[in-house]
C-alpha positions in Angstrom: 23.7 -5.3 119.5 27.0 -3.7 118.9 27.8 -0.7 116.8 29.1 -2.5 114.4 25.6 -4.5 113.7 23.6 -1.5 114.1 25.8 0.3 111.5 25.3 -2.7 109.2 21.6 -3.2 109.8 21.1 0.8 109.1 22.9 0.2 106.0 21.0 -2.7 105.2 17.8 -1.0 105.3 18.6 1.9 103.3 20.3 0.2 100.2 17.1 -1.5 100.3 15.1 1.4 100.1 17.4 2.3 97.3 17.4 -0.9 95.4 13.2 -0.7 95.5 12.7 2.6 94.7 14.7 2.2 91.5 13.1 -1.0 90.7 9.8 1.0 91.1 10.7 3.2 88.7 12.3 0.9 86.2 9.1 -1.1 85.9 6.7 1.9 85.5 9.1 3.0 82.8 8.3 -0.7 80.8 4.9 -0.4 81.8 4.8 3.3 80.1 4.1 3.1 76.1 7.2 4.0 74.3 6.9 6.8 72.4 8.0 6.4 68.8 11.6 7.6 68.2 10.6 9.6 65.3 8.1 11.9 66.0 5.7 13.9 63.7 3.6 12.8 60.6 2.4 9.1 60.1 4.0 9.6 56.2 7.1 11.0 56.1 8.9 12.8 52.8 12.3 11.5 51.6 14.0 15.3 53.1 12.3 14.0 56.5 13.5 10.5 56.8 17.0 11.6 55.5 17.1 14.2 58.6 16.1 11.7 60.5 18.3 9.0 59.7 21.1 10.7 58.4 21.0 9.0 55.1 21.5 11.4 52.0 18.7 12.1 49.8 20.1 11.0 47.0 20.9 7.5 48.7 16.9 7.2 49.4 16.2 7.9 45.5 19.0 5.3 44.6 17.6 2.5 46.7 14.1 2.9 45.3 15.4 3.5 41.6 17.3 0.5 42.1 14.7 -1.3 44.1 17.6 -2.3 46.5 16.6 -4.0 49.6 19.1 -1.8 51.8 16.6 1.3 52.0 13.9 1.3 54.0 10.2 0.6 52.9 8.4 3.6 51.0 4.7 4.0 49.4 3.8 5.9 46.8 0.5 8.3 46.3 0.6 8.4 42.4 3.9 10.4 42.3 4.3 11.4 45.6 6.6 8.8 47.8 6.7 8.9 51.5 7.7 6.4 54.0 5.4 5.6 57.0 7.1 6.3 60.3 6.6 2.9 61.9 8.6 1.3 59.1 11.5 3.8 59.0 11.4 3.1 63.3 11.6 -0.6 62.4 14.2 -0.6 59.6 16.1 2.0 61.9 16.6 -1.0 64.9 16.4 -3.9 62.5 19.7 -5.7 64.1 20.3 -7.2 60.2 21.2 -6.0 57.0 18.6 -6.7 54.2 20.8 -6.1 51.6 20.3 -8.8 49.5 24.6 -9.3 48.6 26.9 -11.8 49.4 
């Protein structure tokens, strides 16, 4: 063997190494539970998910006093209304617009 193939060979072996380490670690991170992107209470007030999602308050009030599809899903305890983190996490990454206009 020349230097040339040793030099390849060595090279060989350690982008290997490389390539399976980070492969290791890639697949424990999809084998790892993902942690919600919004973190806290399971029912979340309309000052919380507008923090959170940078919508205004007043845009949250709109879309339920309007019943418009855009805003996310809310439930009320009599006059109370909070929104449950799991649906503001999947309204957040819904790839489509519900709003319900041509």
């Amino acid at each position: 063997m020349n230097t040339t193939d040793l030099i390849t060979a060595a090279i060989t072996a350690a982008v290997r190494e490389a390539v399976r380490e980070e492969v290791s670690q890639l697949v424990d991170q999809l084998k790892a539970p993902n942690p919600s992107p919004v973190d806290g209470p399971e029912f979340l007030s309309t000052l919380q998910v507008a923090e959170i999602t940078g919508i205004n308050e007043n845009t949250l009030r709109r879309w339920r006093s309007d019943d418009d599809p855009a805003g996310p899903p809310y439930v009320r305890f009599g006059r109370a209304v909070r929104y449950r983190r799991s649906d503001i996490d999947q309204w957040a990454n819904s790839p489509f617009s519900t709003r319900g206009r041509p």
